[in-house]
Backbone bond lengths (Angstrom), bond angles and torsions (degrees), N, CA, C in turn:
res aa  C-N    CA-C-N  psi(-1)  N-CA   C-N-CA  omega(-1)  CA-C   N-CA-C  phi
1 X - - - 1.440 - - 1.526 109.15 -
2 X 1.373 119.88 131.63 1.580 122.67 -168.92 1.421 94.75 -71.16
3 X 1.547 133.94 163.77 1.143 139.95 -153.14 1.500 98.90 -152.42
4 X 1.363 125.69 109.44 1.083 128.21 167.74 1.188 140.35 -85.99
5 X 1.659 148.41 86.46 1.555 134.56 -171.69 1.645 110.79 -69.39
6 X 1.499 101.16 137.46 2.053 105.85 -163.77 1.672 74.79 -141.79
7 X 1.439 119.98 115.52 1.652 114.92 145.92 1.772 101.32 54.16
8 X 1.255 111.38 40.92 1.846 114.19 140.16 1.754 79.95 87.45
9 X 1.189 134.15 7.87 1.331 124.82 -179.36 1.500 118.02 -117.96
10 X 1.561 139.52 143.19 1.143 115.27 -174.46 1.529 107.13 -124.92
11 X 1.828 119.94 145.45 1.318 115.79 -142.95 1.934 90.52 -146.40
12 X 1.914 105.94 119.51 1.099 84.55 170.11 2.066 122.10 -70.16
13 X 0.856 112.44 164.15 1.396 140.91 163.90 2.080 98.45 -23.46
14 X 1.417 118.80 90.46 1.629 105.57 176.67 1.525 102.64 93.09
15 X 1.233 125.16 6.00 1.375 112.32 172.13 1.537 108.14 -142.45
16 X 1.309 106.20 130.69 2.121 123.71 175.05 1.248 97.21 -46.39
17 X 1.159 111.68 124.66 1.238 128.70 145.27 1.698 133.52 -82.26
18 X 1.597 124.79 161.11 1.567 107.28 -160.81 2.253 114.65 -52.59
19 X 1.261 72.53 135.69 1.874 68.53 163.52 2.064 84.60 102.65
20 X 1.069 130.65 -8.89 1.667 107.04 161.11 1.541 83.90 100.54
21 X 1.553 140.77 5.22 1.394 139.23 -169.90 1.557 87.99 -71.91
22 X 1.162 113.28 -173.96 1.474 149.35 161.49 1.118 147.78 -141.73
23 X 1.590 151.26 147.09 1.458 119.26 -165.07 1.454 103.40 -91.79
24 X 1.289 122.42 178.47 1.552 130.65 158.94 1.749 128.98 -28.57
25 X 1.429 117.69 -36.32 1.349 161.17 -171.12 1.688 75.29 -56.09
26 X 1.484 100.27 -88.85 1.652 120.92 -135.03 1.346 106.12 -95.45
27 X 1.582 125.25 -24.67 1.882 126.35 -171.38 1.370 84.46 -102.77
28 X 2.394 67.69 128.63 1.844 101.96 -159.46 1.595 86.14 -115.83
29 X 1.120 116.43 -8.99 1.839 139.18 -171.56 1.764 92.72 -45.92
30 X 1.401 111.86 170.71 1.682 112.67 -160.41 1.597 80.77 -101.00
31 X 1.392 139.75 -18.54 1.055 118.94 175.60 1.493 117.39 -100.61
32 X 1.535 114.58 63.79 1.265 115.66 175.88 1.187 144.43 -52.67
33 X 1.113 142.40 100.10 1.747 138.98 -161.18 1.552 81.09 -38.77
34 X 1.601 105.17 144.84 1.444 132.22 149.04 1.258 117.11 -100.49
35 X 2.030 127.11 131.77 1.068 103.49 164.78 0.867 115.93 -103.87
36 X 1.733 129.64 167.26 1.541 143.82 -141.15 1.918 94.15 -73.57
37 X 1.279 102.82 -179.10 1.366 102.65 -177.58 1.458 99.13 -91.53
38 X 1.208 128.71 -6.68 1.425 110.39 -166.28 1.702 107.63 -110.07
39 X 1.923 103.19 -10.07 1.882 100.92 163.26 1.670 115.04 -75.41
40 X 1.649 99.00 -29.52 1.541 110.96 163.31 1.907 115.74 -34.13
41 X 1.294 89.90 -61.08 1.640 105.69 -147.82 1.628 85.92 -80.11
42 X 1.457 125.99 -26.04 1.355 119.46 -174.15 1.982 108.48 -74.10
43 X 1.506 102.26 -55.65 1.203 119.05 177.22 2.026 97.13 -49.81
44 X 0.925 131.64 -56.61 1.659 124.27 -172.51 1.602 99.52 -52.66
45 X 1.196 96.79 -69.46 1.536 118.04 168.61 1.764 112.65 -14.57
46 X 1.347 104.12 -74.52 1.557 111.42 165.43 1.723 125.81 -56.01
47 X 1.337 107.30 -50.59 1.515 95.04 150.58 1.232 162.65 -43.28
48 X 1.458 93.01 -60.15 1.990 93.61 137.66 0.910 125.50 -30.29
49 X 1.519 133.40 -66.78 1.089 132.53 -157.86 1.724 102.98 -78.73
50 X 1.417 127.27 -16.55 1.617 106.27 177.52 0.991 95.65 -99.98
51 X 1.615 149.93 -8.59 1.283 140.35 156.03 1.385 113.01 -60.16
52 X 1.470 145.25 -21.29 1.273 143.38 -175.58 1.044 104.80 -73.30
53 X 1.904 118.75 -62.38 1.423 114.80 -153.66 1.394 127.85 -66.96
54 X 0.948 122.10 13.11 1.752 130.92 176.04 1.146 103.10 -76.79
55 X 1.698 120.43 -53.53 1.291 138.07 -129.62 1.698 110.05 -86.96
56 X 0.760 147.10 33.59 1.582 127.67 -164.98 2.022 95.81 109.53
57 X 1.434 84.24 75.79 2.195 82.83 -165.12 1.823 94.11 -100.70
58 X 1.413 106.77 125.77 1.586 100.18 -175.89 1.592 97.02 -113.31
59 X 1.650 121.65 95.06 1.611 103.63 -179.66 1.831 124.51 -101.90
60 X 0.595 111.56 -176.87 1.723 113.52 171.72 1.515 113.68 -40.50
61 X 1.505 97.08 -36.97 1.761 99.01 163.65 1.401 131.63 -51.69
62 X 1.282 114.80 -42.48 1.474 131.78 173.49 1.416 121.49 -130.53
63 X 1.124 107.20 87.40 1.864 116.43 -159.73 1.839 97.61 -65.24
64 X 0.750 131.66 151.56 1.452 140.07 156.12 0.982 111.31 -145.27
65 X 1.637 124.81 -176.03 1.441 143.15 -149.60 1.745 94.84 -70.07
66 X 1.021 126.53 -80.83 1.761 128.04 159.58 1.608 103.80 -5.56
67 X 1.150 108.53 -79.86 1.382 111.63 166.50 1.674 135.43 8.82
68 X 1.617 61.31 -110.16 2.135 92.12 149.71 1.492 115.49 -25.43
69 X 1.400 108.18 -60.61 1.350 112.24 -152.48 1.527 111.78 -78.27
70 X 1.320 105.77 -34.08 1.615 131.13 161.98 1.589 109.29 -35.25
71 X 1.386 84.13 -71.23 1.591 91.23 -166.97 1.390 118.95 -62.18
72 X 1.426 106.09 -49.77 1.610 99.98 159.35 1.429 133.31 -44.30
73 X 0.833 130.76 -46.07 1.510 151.16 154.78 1.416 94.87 -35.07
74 X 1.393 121.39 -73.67 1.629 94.58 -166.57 1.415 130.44 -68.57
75 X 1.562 109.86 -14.25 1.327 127.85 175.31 1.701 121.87 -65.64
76 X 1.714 78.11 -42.62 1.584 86.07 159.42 2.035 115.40 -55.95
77 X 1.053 91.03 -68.26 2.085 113.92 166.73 1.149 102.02 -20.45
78 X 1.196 129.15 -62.38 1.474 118.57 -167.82 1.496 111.34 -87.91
79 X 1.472 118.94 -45.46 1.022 122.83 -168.66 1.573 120.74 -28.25
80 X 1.896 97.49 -56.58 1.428 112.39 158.45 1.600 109.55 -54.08
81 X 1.155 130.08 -62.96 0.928 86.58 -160.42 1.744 136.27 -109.48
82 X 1.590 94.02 29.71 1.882 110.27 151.03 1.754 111.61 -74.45
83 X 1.464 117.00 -19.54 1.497 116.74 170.31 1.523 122.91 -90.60
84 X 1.685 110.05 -18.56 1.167 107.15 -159.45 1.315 148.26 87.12
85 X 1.543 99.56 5.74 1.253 123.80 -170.97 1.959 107.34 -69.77
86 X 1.162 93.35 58.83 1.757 87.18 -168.58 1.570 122.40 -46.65
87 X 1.580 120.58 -38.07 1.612 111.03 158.79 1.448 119.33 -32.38
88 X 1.295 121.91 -67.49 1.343 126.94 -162.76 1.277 97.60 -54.34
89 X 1.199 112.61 -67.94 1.664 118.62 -172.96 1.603 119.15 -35.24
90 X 1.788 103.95 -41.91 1.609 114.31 168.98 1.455 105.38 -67.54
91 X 1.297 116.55 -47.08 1.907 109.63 -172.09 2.151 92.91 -63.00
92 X 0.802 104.14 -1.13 1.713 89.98 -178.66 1.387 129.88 -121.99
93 X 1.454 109.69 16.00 1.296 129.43 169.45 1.416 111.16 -134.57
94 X 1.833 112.32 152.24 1.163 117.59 178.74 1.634 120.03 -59.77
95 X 1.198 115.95 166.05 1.875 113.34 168.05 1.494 97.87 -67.99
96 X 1.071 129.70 -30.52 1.492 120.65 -145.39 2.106 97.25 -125.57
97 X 1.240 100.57 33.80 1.618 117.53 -173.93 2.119 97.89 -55.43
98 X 1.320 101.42 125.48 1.382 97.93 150.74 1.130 129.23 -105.86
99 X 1.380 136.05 104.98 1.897 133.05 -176.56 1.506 89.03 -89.31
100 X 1.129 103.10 135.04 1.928 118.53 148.00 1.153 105.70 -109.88
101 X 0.651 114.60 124.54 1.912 133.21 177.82 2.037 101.85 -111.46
102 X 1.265 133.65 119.90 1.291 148.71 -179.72 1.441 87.85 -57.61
103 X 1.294 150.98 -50.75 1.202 152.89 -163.81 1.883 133.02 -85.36
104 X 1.024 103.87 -40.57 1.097 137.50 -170.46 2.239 120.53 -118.23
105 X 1.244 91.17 -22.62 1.444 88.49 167.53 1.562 104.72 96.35
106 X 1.617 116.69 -169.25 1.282 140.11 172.62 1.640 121.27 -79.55
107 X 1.276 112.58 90.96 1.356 121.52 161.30 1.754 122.33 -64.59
108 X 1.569 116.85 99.78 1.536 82.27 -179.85 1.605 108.74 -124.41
109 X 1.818 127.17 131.18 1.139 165.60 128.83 1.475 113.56 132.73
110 X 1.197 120.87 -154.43 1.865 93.56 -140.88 1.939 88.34 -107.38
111 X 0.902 150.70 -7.61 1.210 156.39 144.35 1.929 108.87 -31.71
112 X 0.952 113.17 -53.20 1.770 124.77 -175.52 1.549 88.52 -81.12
113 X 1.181 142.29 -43.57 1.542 126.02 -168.96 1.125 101.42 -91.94
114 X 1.428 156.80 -43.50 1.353 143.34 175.36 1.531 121.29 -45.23
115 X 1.685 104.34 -50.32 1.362 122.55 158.98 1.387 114.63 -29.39
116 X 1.436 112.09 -60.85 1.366 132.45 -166.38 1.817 103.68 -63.70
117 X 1.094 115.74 -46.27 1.717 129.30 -165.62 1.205 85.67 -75.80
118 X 1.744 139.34 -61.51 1.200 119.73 -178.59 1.759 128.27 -57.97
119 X 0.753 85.39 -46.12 1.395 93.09 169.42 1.207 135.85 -57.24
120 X 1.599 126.48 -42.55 1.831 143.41 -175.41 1.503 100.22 -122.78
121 X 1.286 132.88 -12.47 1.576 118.20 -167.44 1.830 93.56 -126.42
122 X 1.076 123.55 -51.25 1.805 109.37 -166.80 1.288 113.10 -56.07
123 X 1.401 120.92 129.14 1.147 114.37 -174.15 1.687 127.89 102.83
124 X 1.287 95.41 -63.04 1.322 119.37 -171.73 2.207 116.77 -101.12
125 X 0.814 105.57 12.94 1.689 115.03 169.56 1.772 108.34 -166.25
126 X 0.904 94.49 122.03 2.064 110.65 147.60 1.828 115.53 -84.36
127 X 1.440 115.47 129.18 1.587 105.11 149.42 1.135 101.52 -112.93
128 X 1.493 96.04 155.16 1.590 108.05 175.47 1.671 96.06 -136.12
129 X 1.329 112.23 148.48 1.640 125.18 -170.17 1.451 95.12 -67.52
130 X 1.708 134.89 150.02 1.215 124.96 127.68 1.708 100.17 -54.04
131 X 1.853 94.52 142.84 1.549 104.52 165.04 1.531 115.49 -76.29
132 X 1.226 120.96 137.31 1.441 139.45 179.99 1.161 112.06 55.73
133 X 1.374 138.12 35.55 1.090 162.58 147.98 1.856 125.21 -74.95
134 X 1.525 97.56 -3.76 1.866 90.55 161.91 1.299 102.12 -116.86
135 X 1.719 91.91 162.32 1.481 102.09 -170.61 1.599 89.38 -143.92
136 X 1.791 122.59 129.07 1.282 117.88 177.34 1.491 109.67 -128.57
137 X 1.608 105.28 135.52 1.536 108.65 -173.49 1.817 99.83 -125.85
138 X 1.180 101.42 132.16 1.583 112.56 -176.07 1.421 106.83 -58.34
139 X 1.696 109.49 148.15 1.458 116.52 157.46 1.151 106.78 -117.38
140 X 1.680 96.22 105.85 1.910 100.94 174.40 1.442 114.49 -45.29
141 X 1.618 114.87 130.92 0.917 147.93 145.37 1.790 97.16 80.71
142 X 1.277 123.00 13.78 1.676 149.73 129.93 1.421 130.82 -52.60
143 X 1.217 120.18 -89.79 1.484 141.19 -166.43 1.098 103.52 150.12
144 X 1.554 124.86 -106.34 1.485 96.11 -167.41 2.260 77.64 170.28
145 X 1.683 84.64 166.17 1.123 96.80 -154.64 1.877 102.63 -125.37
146 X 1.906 109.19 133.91 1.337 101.81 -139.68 1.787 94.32 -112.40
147 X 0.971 132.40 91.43 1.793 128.00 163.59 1.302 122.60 -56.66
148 X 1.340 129.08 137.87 1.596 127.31 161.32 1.330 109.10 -175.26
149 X 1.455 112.66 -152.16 1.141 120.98 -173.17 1.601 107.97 -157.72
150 X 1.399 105.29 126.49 1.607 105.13 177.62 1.404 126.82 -136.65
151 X 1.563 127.24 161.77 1.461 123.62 -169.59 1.396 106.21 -113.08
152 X 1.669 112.97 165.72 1.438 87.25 -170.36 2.020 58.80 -148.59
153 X 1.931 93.90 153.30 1.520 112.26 -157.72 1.718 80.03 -129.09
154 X 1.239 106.03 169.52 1.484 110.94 166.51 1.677 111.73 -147.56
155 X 1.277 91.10 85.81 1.780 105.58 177.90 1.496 127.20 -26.70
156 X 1.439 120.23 124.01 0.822 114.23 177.51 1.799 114.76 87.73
157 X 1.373 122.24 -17.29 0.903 162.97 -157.75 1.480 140.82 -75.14
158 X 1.645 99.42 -33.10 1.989 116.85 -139.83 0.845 121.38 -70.67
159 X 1.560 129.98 13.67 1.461 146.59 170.16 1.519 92.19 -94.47
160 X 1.214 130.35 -3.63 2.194 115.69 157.34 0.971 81.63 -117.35
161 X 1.800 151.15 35.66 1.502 98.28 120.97 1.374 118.49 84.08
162 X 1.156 122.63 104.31 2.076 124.59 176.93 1.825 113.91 -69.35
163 X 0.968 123.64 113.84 0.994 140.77 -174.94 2.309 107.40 -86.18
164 X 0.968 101.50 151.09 1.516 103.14 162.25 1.473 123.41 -175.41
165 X 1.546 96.75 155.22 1.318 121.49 -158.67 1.286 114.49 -112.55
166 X 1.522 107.75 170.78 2.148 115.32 171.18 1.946 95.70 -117.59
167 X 0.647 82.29 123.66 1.625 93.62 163.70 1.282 145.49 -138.82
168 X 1.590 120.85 149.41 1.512 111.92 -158.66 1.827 92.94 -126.36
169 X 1.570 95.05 131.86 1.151 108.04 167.74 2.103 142.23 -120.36
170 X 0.773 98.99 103.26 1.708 96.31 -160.22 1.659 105.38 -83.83
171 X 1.287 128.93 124.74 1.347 139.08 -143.94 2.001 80.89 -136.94
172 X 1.344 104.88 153.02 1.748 115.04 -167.98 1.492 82.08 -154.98
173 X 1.354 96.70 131.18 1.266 107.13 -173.07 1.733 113.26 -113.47
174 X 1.064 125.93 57.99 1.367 139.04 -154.23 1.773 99.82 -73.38
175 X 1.309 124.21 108.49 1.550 126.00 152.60 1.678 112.56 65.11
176 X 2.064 100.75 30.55 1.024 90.21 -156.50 1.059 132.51 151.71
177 X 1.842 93.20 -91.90 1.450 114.83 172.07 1.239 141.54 -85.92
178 X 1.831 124.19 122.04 1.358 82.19 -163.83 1.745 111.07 -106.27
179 X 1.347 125.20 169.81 1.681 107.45 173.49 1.864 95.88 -152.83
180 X 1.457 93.62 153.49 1.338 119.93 167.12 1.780 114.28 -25.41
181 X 0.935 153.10 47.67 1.407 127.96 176.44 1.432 127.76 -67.40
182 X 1.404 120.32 -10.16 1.230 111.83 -157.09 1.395 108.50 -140.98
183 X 1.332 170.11 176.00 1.456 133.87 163.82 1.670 82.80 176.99
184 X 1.258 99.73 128.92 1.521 119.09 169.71 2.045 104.95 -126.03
185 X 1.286 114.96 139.78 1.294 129.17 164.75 1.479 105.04 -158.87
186 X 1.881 96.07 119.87 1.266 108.21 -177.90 2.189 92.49 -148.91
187 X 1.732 97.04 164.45 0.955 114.37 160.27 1.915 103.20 88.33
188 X 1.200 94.61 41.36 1.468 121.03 -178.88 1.392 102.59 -73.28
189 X 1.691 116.51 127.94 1.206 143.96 -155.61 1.370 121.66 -155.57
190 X 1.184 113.56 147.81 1.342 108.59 178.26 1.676 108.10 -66.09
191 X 1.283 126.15 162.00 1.623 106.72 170.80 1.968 110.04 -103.21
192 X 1.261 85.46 -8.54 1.579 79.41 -178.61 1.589 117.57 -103.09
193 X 1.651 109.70 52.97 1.200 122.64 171.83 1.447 118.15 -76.58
């Protein structure tokens, strides 16, 4: 059941919480909770993506051209940035990039995340893909939208331990080119559970 926090109180989804409150769902009252612009942009964000996967689903099971191109692309993605190659990494994301990170929150456009990679990742983390663990489903007349799961090692390190994640990636393929716009990683774990 989704779980809503309203004013330090927590309320499932359709049911009052203490004090006569209500969640977002059900208060029709003139002072309606607003949510922020960035649960907005997450909630659309997530929709898309469960509206896609029905539609034309291309997964690790049956690689095709999308596929291909996906996967390369992220190999490219990381490659830079397990080296540090911060150009590449900038030529491959939008200006206006949103990362959600489960940990760390909403990063938004590609200036605040490069910052960020130099700063907490060069040097100091590797990811490496789980194998056969992506799955990519097109966004008509978009690019297309990237599922998996990845580990992240810290060289030199092995007393912290490899950690791993699920992550969602939305790729826009503009005239061509394609780049990062959208990027979710959540559900960060140790991997040696």
């Amino acid at each position: 059941m989704v779980l809503q926090r309203y004013q330090g109180t927590r309320s499932r989804v359709g049911k009052s919480v203490p004090g006569g409150h209500h969640d977002f769902l059900n208060y029709s009252g003139p002072e309606n909770v607003e949510l922020s612009m960035d649960l907005r942009r997450l909630f659309a964000f997530v929709t898309l993506v469960l509206l896609a996967w029905p539609a034309c689903a291309q997964s690790n099971a049956q690689p095709g051209t999308l596929f291909k191109t996906i996967e390369s692309l992220d190999t490219q993605l990381f490659d830079a940035y397990n080296h540090c190659d911060l150009k590449t990494l900038g030529a491959m994301v939008s200006d206006d990039l949103e990362f959600y990170h489960d940990q760390t929150g909403l990063s938004v456009g590609k200036d605040p995340f490069i910052a960020a990679i130099k700063q907490n990742i060069c040097g100091k983390v590797q990811r490496t893909l789980v194998p056969g663990s992506i799955e990519v489903y097109p966004l008509n007349g978009y690019g297309a939208v990237e599922l998996g799961v990845h580990r992240f090692q810290h060289p030199g390190h092995p007393e912290d331990g490899a950690g791993q994640a699920k992550f969602v990636t939305v790729w826009q393929n503009k005239d061509g080119v394609w780049k990062v716009t959208r990027a979710i990683s959540y559900d960060h774990e140790s991997a040696n559970k």
